[in-house]
BALOBA-1460 file (C-alpha; in Angstrom, 3 decimals):
// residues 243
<rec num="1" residu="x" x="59.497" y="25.626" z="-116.134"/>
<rec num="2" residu="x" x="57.313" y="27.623" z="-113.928"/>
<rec num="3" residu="x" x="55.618" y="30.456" z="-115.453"/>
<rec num="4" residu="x" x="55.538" y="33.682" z="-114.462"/>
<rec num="5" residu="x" x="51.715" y="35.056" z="-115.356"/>
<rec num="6" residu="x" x="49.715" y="32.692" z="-113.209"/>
<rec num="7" residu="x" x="50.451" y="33.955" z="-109.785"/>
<rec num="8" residu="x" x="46.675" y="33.591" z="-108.416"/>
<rec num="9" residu="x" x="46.818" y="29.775" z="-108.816"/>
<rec num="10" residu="x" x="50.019" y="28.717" z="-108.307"/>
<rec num="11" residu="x" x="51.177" y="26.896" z="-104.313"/>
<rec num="12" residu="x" x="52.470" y="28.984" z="-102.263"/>
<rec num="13" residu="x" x="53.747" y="29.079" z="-99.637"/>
<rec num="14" residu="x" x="56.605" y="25.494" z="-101.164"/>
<rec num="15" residu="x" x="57.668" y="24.421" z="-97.908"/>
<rec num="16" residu="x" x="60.633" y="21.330" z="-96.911"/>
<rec num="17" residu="x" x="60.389" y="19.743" z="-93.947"/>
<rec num="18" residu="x" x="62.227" y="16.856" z="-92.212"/>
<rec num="19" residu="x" x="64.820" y="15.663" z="-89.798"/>
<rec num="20" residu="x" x="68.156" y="17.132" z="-90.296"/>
<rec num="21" residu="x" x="70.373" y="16.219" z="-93.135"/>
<rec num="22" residu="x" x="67.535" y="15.358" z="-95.106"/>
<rec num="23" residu="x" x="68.422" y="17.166" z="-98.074"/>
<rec num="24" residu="x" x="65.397" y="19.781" z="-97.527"/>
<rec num="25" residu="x" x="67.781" y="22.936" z="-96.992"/>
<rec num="26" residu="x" x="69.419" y="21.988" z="-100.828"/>
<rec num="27" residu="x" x="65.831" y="21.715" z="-102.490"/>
<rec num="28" residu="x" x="64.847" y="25.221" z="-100.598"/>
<rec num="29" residu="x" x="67.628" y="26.195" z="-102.061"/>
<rec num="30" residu="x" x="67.096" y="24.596" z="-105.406"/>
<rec num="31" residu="x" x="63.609" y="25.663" z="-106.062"/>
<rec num="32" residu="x" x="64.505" y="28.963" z="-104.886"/>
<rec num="33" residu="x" x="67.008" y="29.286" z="-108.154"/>
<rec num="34" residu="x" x="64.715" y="27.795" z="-110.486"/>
<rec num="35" residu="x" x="62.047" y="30.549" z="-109.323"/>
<rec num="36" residu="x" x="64.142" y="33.893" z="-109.629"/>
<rec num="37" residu="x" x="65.321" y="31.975" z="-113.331"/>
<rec num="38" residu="x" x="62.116" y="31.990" z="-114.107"/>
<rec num="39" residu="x" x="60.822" y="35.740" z="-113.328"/>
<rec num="40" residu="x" x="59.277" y="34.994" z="-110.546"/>
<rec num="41" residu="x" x="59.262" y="37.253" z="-107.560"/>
<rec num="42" residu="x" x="60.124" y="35.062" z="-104.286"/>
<rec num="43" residu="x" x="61.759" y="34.513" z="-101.284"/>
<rec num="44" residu="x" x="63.549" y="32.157" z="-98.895"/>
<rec num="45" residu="x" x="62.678" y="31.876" z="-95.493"/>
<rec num="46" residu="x" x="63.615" y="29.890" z="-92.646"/>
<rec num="47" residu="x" x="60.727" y="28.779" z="-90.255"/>
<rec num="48" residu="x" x="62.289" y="26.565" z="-86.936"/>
<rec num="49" residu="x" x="62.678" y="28.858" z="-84.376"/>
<rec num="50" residu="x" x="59.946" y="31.793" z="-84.430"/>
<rec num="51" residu="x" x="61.082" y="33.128" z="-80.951"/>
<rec num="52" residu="x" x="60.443" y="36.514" z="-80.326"/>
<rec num="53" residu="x" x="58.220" y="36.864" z="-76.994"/>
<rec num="54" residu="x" x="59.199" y="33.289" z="-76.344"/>
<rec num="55" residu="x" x="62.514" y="34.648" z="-75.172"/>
<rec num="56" residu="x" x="60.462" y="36.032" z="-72.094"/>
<rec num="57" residu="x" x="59.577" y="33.276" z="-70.801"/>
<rec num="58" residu="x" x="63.030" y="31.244" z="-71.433"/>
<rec num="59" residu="x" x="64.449" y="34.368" z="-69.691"/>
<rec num="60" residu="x" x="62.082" y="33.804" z="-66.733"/>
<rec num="61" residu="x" x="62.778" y="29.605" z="-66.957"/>
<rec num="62" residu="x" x="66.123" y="30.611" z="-66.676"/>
<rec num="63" residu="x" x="65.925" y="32.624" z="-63.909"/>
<rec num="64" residu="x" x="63.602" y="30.205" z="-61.665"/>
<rec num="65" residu="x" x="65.658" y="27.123" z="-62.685"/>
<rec num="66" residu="x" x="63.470" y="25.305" z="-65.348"/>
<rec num="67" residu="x" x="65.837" y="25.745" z="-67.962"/>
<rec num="68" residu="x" x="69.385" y="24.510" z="-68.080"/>
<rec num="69" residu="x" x="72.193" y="25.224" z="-70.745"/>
<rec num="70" residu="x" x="74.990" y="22.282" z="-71.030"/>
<rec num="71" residu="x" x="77.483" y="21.474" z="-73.781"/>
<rec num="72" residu="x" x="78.087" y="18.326" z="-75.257"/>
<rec num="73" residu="x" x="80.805" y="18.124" z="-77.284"/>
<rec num="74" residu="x" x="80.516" y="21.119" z="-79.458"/>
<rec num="75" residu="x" x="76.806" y="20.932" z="-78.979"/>
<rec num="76" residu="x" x="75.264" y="23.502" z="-76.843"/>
<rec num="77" residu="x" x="71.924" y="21.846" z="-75.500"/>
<rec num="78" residu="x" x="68.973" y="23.933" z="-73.455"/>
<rec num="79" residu="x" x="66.940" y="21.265" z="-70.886"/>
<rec num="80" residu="x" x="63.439" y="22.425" z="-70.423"/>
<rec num="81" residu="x" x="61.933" y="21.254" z="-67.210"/>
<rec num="82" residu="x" x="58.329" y="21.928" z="-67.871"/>
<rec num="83" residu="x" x="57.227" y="18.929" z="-65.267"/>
<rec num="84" residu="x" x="53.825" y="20.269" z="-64.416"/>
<rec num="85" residu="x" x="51.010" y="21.002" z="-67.126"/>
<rec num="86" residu="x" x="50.486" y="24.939" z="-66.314"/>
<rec num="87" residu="x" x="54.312" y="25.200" z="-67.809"/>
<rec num="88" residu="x" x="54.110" y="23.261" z="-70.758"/>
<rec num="89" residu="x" x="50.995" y="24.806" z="-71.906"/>
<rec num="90" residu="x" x="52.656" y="28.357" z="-71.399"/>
<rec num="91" residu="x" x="55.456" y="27.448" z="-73.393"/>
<rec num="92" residu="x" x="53.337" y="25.783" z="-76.032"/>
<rec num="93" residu="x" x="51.045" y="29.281" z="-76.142"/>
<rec num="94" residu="x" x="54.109" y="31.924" z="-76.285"/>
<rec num="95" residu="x" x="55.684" y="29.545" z="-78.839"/>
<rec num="96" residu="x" x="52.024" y="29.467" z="-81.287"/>
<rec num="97" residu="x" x="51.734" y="33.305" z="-80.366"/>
<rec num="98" residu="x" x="55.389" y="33.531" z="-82.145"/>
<rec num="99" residu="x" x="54.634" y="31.271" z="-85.063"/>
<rec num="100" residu="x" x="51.636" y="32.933" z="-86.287"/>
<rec num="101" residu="x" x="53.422" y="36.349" z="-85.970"/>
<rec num="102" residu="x" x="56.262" y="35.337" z="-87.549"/>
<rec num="103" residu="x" x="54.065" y="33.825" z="-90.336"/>
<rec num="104" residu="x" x="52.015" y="36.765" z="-90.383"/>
<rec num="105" residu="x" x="55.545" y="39.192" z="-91.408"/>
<rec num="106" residu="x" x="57.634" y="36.434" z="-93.219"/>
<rec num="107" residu="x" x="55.328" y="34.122" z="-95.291"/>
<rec num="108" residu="x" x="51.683" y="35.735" z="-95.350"/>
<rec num="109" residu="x" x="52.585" y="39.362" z="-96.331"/>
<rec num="110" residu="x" x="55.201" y="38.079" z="-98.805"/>
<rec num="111" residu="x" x="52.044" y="36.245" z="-100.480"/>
<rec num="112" residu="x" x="49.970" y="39.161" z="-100.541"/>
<rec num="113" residu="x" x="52.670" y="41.054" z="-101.880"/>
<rec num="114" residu="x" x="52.980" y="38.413" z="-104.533"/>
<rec num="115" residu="x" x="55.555" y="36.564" z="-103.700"/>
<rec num="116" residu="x" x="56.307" y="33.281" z="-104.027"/>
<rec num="117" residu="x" x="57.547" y="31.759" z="-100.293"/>
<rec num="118" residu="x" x="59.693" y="29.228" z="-100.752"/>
<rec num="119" residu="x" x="60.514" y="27.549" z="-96.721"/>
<rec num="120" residu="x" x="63.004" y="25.753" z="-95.408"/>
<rec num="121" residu="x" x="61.208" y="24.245" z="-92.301"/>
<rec num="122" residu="x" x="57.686" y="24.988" z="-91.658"/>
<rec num="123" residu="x" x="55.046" y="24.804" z="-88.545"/>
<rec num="124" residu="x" x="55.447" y="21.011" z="-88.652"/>
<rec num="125" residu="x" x="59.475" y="21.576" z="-87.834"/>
<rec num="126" residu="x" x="58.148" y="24.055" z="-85.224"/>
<rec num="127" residu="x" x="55.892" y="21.293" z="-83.663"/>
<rec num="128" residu="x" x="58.058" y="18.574" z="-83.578"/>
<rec num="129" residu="x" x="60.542" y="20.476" z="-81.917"/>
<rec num="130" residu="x" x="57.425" y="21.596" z="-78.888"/>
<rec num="131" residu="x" x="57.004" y="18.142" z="-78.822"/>
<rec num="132" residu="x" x="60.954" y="16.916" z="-77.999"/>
<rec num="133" residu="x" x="60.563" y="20.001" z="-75.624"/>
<rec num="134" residu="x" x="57.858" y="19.734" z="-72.914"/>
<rec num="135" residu="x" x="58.496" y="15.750" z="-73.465"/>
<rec num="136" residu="x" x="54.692" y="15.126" z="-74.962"/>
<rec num="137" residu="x" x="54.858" y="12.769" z="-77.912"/>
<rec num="138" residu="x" x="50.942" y="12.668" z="-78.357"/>
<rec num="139" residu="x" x="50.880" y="16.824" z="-78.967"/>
<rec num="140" residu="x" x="50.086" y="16.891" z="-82.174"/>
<rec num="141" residu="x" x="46.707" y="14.810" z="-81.618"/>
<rec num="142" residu="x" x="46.078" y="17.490" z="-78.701"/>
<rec num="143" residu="x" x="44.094" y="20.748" z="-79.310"/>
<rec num="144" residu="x" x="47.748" y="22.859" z="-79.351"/>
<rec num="145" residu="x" x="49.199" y="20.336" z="-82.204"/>
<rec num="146" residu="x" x="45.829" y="20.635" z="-84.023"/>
<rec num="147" residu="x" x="45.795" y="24.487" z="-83.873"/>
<rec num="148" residu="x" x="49.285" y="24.372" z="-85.325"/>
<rec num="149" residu="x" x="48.549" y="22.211" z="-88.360"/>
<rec num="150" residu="x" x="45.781" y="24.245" z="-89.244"/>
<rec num="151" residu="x" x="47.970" y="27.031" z="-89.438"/>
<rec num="152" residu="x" x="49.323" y="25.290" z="-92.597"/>
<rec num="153" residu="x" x="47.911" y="27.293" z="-95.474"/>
<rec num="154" residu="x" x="45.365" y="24.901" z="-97.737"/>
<rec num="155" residu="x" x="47.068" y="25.977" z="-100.825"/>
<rec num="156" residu="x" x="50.346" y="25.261" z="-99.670"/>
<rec num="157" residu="x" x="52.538" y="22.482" z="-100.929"/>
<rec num="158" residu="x" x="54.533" y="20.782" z="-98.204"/>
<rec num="159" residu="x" x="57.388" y="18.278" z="-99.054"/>
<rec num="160" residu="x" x="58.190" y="16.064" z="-96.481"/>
<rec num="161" residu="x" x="62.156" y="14.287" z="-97.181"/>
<rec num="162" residu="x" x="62.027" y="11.222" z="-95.714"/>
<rec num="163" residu="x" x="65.272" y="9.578" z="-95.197"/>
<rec num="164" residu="x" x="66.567" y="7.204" z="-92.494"/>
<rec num="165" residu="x" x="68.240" y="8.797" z="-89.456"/>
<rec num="166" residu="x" x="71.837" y="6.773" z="-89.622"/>
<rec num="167" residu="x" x="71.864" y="8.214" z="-93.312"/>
<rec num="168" residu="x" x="71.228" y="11.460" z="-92.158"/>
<rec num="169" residu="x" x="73.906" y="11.117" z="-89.328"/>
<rec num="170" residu="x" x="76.310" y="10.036" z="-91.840"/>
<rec num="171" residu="x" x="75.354" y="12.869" z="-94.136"/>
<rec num="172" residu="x" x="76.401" y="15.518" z="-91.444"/>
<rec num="173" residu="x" x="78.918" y="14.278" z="-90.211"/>
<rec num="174" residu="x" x="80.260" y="14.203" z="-94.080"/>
<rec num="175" residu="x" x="78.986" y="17.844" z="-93.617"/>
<rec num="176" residu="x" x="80.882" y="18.710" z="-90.789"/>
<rec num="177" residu="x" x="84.431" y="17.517" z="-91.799"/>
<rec num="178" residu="x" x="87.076" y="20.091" z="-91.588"/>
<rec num="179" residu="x" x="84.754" y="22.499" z="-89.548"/>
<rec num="180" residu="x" x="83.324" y="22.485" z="-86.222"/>
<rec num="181" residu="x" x="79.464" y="22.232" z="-86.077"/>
<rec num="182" residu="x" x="77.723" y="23.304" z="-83.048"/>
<rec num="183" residu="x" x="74.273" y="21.960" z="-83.683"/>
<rec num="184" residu="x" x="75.732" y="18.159" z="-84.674"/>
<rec num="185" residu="x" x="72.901" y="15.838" z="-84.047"/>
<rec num="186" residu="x" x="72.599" y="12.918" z="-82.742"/>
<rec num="187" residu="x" x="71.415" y="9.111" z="-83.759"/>
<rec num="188" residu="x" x="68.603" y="9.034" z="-80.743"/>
<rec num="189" residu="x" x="67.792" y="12.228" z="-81.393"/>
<rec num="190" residu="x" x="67.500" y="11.958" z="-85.264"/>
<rec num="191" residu="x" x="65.594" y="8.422" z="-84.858"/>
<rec num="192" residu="x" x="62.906" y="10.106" z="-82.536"/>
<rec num="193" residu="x" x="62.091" y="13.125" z="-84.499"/>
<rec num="194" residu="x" x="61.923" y="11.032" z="-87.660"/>
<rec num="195" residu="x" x="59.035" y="9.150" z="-86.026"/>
<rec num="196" residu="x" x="57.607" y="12.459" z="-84.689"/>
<rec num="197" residu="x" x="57.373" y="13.731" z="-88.478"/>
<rec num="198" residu="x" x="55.549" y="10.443" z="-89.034"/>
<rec num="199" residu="x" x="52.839" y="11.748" z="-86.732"/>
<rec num="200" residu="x" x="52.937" y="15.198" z="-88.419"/>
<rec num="201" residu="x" x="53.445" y="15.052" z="-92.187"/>
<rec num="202" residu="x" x="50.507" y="12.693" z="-93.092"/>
<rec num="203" residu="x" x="49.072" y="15.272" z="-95.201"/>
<rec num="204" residu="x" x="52.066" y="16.178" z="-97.116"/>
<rec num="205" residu="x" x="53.729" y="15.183" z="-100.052"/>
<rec num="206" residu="x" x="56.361" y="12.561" z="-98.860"/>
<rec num="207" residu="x" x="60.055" y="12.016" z="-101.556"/>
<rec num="208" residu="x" x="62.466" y="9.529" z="-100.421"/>
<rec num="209" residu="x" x="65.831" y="10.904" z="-99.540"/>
<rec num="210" residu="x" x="67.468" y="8.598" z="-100.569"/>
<rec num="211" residu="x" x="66.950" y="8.997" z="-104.343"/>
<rec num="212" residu="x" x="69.301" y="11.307" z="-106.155"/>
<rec num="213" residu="x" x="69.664" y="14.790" z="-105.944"/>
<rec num="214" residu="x" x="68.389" y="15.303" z="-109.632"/>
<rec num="215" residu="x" x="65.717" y="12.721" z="-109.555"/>
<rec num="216" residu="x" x="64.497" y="14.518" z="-106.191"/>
<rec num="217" residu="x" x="64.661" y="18.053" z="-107.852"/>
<rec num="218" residu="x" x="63.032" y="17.067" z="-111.197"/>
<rec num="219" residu="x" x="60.178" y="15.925" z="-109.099"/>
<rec num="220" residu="x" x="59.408" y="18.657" z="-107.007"/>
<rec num="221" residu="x" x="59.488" y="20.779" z="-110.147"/>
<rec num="222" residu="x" x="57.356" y="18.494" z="-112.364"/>
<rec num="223" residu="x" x="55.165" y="18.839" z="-108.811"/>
<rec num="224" residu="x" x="54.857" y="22.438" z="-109.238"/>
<rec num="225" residu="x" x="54.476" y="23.007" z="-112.871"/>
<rec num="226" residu="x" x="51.426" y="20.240" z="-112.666"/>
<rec num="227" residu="x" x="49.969" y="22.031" z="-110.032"/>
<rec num="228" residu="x" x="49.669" y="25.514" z="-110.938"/>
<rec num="229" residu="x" x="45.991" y="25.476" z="-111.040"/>
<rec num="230" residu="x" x="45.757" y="25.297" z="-107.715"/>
<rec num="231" residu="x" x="43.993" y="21.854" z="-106.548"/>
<rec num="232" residu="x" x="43.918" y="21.238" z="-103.005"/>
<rec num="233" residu="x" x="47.109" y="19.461" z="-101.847"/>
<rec num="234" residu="x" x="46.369" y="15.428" z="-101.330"/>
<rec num="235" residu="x" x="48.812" y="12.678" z="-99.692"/>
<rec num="236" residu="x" x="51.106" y="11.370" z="-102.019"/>
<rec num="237" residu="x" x="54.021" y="9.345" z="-101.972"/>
<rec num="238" residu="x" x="57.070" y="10.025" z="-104.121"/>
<rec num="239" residu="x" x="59.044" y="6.959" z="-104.157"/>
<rec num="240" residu="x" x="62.364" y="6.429" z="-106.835"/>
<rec num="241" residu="x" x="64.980" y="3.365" z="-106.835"/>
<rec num="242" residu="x" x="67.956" y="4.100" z="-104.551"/>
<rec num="243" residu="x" x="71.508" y="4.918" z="-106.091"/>
């Protein structure tokens, strides 16, 4: 159990990241509970799509033709045509402007408020997505994908759910039945944002999704009460036998 009385050294912001149906929403969720059980003041946020001034210059892409809106299926899709470099660094500056502002009123004043932040999705969700956007898979090695990451709070412990992208199409699709689900992905999609996080996540902490729900959630709690003193977050792999 987490305790309450050691606020100064304890991670924060917890962030989840990963492709979706990875199971990171349900530990958000999970660690979230086990935080307010515990007497500890926190909140939930979710970090994917800080868009605020962004909307300005979708507005104007919209306008001029470099953004399109289609449907497929129930899924509504928005094609960015950022062909020449001028354009896709634009959109990649509004979109940092947007992240650090929303980090600055969701996550960073939380903290200093102390709070404990827990995040579903986190500036590596945000940069994957920039990346599927303006169509540059080597952005994160750039100087924009290198600002981002070092955005990411040192103190911060970031829990990257792995999990193969046909398992996470089955899971939403499992998800989905009865109900209509506009943002259903799709097995290219999920299978080139899962290599994406690759890229991304190599300093996180790294569970296999596959493991159990309980097995998962027991070890990103033993994670947390271990780690309350505050040593700087290292590469690990969490690895458990399938079932």
């Amino acid at each position: 159990m987490l305790k309450p009385d050691r606020k100064s050294s304890r991670r924060n912001p917890i962030c989840f990241i990963g492709i979706d149906g990875s199971g990171k929403s349900t530990l958000a969720r999970y660690v979230f509970g086990q935080l307010k059980k515990s007497n500890i003041q926190c909140s939930r946020v979710h970090i994917r799509y800080p868009n605020t001034f962004s909307f300005l210059f979708l507005g104007f892409c919209r306008i001029v033709g470099f953004t399109k809106i289609r449907k497929d299926g129930n899924q509504i899709i928005h094609e960015h045509n950022f062909t020449s470099k001028p354009l896709k660094i634009t959109w990649c500056l509004f979109r940092i402007f947007d992240l650090c502002l929303h980090l600055a009123l969701r996550v960073h004043l939380r903290i200093l408020l102390g709070r404990v932040v827990v995040c579903d999705r986190f500036i590596h969700d945000v940069l994957v997505d920039m990346m599927i956007e303006v169509r540059d898979y080597a952005l994160s090695d750039s100087i924009i994908g290198r600002i981002m990451l070092a955005l990411v709070p040192s103190d911060a412990a970031i829990f990257f759910v792995e999990l193969d992208p046909h398992d996470a199409l089955q899971r939403a699709i499992q998800r989905s039945i009865g109900w209509k689900r506009s943002d259903m992905p799709n097995l290219e999609g999920l299978v080139s944002r899962s290599r994406l996080y690759e890229q991304v996540s190599k300093k996180s902490l790294k569970l296999d999704g596959r493991s159990s729900l309980k097995s998962l959630q027991e070890e990103v709690m033993c994670f947390l009460s271990a780690n309350e003193n505050g040593s700087k977050m290292e590469s690990v792999r969490v690895t458990h036998s399938s079932k």
